[in-house]
matplotlib code that plots the C-alpha trace (Angstrom):
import matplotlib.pyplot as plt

x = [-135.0, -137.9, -138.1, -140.2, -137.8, -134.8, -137.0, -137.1, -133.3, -133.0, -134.7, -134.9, -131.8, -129.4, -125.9, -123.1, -120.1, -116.4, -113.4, -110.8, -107.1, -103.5, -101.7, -100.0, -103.7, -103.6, -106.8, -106.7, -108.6, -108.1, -109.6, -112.3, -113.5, -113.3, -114.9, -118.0, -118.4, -118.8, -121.4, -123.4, -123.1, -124.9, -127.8, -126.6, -126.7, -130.4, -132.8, -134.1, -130.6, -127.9, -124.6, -123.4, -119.9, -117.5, -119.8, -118.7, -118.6, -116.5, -114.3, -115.0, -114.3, -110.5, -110.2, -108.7, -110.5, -108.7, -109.4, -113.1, -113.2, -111.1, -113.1, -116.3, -115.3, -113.9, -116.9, -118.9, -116.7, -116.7, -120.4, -121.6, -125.2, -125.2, -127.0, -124.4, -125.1, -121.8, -121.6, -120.3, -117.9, -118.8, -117.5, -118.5, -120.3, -122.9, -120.4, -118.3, -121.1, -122.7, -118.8, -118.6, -122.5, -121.4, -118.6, -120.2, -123.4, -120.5, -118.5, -121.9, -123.6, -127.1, -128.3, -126.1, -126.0, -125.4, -124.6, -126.5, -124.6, -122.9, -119.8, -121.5, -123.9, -126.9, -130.7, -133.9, -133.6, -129.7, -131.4, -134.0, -131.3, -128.3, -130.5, -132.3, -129.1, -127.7, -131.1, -130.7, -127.2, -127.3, -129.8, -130.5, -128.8, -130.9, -130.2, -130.7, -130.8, -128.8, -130.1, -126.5, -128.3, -125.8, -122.6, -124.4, -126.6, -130.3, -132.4, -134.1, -137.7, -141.1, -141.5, -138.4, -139.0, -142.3, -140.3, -137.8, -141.3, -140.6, -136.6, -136.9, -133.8, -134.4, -135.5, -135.1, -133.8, -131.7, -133.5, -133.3, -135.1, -133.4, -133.7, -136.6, -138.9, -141.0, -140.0, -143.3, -143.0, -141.6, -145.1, -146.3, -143.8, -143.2, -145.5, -143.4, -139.9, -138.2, -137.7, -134.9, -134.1, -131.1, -132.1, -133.2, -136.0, -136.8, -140.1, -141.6, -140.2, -141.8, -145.0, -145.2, -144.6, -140.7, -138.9, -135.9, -133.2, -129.5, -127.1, -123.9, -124.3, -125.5, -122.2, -121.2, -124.4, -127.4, -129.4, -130.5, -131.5, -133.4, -135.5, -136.1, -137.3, -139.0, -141.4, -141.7, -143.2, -145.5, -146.7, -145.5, -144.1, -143.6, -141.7, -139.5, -138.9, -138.3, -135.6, -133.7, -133.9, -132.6, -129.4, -129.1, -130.0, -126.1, -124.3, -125.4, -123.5, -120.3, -120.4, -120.6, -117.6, -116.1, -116.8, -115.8, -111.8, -112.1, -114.3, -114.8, -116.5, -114.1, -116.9, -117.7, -114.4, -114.5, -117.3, -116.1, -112.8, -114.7, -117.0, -113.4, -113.8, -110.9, -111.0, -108.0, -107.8, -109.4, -107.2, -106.0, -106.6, -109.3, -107.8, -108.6, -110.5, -108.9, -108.0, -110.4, -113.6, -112.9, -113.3, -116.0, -117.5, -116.6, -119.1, -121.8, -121.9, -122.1, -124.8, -126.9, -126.0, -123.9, -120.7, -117.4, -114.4, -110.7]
y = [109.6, 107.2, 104.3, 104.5, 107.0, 104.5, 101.6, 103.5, 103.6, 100.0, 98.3, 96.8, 95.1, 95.2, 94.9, 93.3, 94.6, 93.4, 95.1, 96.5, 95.4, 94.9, 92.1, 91.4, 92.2, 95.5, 97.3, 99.9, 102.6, 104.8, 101.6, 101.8, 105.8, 104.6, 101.5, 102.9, 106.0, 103.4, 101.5, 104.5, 105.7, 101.8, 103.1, 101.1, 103.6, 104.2, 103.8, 100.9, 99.6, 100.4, 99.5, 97.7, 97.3, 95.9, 92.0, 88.8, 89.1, 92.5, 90.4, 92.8, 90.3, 90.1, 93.7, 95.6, 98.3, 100.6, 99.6, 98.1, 102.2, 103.7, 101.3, 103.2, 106.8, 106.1, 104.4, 107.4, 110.4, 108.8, 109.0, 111.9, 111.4, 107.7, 104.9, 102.7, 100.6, 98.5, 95.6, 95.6, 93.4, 90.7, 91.0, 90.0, 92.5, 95.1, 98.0, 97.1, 96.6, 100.1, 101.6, 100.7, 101.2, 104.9, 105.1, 104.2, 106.4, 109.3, 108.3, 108.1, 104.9, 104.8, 101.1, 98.6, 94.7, 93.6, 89.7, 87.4, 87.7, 84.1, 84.4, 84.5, 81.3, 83.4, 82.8, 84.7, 87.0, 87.5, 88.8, 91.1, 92.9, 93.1, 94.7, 97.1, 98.3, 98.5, 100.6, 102.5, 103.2, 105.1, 106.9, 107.9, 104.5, 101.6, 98.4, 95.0, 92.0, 89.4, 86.0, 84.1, 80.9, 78.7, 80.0, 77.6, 79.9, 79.6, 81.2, 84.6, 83.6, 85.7, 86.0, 87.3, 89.9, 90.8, 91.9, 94.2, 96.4, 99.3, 99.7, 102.4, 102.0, 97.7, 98.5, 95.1, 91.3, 89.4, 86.6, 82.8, 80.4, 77.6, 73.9, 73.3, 76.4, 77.1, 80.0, 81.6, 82.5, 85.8, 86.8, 87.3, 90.3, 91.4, 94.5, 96.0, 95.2, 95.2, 91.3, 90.9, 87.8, 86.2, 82.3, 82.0, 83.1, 86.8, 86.1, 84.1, 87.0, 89.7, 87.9, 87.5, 91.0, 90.9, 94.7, 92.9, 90.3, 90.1, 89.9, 90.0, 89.8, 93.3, 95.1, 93.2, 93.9, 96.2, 96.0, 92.3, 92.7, 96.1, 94.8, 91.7, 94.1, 96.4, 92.9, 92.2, 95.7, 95.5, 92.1, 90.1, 87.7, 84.4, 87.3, 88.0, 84.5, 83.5, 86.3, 84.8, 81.1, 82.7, 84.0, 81.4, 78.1, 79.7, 81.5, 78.8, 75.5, 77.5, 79.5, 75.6, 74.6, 77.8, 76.0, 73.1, 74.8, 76.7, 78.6, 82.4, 84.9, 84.7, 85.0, 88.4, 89.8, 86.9, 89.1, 92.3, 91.0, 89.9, 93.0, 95.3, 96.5, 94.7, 94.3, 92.7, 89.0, 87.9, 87.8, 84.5, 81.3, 81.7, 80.6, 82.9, 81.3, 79.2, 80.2, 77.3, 79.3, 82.5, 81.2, 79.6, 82.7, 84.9, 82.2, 82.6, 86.2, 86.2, 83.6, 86.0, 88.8, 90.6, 92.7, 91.3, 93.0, 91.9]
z = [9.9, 11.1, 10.0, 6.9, 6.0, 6.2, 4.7, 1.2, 1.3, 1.9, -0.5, -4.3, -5.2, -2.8, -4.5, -3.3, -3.9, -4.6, -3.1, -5.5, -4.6, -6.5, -7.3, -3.8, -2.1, -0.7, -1.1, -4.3, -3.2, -6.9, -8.1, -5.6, -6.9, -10.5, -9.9, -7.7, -10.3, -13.0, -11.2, -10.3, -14.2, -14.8, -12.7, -9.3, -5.8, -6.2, -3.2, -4.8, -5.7, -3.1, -3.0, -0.4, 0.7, 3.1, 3.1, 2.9, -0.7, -0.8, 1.5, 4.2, 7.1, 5.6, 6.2, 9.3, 11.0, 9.2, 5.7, 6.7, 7.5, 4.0, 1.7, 3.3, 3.1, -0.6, -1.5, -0.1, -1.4, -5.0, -5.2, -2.5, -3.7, -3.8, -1.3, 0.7, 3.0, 4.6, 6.8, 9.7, 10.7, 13.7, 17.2, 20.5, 22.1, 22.1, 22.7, 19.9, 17.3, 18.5, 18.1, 14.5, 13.6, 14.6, 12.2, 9.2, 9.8, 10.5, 6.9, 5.1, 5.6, 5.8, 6.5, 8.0, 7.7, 11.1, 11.7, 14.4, 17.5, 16.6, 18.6, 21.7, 21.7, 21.7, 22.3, 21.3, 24.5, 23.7, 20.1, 21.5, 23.7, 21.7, 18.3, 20.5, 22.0, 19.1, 17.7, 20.8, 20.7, 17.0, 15.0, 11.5, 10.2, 9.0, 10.7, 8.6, 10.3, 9.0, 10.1, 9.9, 11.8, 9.6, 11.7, 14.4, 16.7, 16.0, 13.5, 14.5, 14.8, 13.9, 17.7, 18.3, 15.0, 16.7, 19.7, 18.1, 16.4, 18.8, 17.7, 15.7, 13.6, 12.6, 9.2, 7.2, 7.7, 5.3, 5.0, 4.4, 6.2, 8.6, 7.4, 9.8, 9.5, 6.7, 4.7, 3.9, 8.1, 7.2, 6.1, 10.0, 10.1, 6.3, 7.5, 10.1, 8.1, 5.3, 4.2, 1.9, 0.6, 0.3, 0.2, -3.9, -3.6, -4.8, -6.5, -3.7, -1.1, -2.8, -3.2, 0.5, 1.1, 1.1, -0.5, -2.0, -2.8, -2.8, -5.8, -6.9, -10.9, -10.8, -10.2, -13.6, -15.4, -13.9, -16.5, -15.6, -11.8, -12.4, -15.0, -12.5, -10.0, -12.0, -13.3, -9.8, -8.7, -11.7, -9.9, -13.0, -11.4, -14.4, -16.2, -13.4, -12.6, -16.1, -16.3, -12.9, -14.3, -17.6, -15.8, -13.0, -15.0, -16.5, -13.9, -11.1, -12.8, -13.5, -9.7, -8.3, -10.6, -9.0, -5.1, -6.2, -7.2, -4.1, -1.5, -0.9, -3.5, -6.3, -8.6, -7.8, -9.4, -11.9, -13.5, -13.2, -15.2, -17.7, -18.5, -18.4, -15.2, -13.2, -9.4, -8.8, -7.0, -4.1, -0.8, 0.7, 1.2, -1.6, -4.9, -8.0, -10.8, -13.2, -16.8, -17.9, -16.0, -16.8, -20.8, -19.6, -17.9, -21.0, -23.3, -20.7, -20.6, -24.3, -24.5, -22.0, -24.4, -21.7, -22.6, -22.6, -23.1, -23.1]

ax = plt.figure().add_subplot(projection="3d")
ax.plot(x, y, z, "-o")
ax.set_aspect("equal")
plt.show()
């Protein structure tokens, strides 16, 4: 596939997913099938909605190689005719990135969230070489650019972008901008790639030519983000942003009280609790959600007109 091919695949709203596991934290793969099934059955594992698993948010950097590799080929085999993408997890060199890039195309990927480099100190040069090797090194996988500048290397710049036009397989960046770049930057390259925003601002990105956001209420309830993205594609864009500040002006105070208890992406399988589709705990040192949040996440949901169950 070129890469106008790949871009339709990664696009839309690009959903996060939580990892399934039992009580003492092993991964539940039978969970994992029914879980995936369900979400496809919600209209999720579109090519303007894929799922994406093995992130930050599906706890994917807790994961040994091993499971980071079962999660994927369960994902895959419970929906054949779904769109995955995965992350892949970050190491230190080029080899090792281009290793696991090939094991996920082989299990069924087809775009790939790839980190910044961070580990190794990088520059803008360090950039241009190690995502064109790692274009170079597989084909007929999407490559998504994450720009992780907040692990302490430096932001991916529009120059730098510009440089990676000729790598076939860089299809899309996750973007958000640093604290001193404008974010309205992304518009110089929003024509060659995909810009997918992940910074809170999914209205503003698609009027400046971005193809999609990040979320991680959709897993709980599809309905929301699809409609969100469907108003933006029609260009109505108060609509859209009246439906986010709807959801967020909610879901934003209670996933802060959720920081505040502790860190990680509890909230993710806070939700799916909620609308009867149980994921389990997160793994350690995160701290699952108290009893007193999850009542108040149940209210919430109902207030939004969202199913709860249990």
């Amino acid at each position: 596939m070129n890469r106008q091919d790949l871009q339709q695949r990664i696009q839309g709203v690009l959903v996060t997913t939580p990892t399934p596991m039992d009580k003492t934290g092993k991964i539940d793969y039978g969970r994992i099938t029914e879980v995936t099934q369900w979400w496809v059955e919600q209209g999720l594992g579109t090519n303007t909605a894929p799922l994406k698993v093995c992130a930050a948010g599906g706890e994917g950097p807790s994961m040994t190689d091993e499971e980071w590799e079962g999660v994927i080929r369960t994902s895959v085999n419970a929906a054949p005719d779904a769109n995955f993408m995965a992350a892949v997890k970050t190491k230190s060199s080029t080899y090792l990135a281009i290793e696991d890039a090939k094991k996920a195309r082989d299990l069924g990927i087809v775009g790939l969230q790839v980190d910044l480099p961070f580990f190794n100190h990088p520059n803008q040069d360090d950039y241009v070489r190690f995502f064109t090797d790692l274009s170079d090194g597989v084909d007929d996988v999407g490559i998504m650019i994450y720009n992780t500048f907040w692990w302490g290397c430096p932001g991916i710049t529009p120059e730098t972008m510009m440089r990676l036009k000729d790598a076939e397989n860089i299809v899309a960046l996750k973007y958000s901008a640093p604290p001193d770049r404008e974010y309205e930057e992304m518009k110089q390259y929003s024509h060659i790639f995909n810009v997918i925003n992940n910074g809170g601002k999914p209205v503003l990105c698609h009027q400046l030519g971005g193809r999609g956001y990040i979320t991680s209420d959709a897993t709980a309830y599809a309905p929301h983000e699809l409609k969100v993205w469907e108003l933006m594609e029609a260009g109505k864009y108060d609509e859209a942003q009246a439906e986010i500040d709807r959801v967020n002006g909610r879901l934003g105070v209670w996933r802060t009280k959720v920081k505040e208890e502790s860190g990680g992406y509890q909230h993710l399988k806070a939700y799916m609790k909620v609308v009867g589709q149980d994921c389990g705990e997160t793994r350690e040192p995160s701290h699952w959600v108290s009893d007193k949040l999850m009542d108040e996440l149940r209210e919430i949901f109902r207030g939004l007109g969202w199913p709860v169950k249990g």
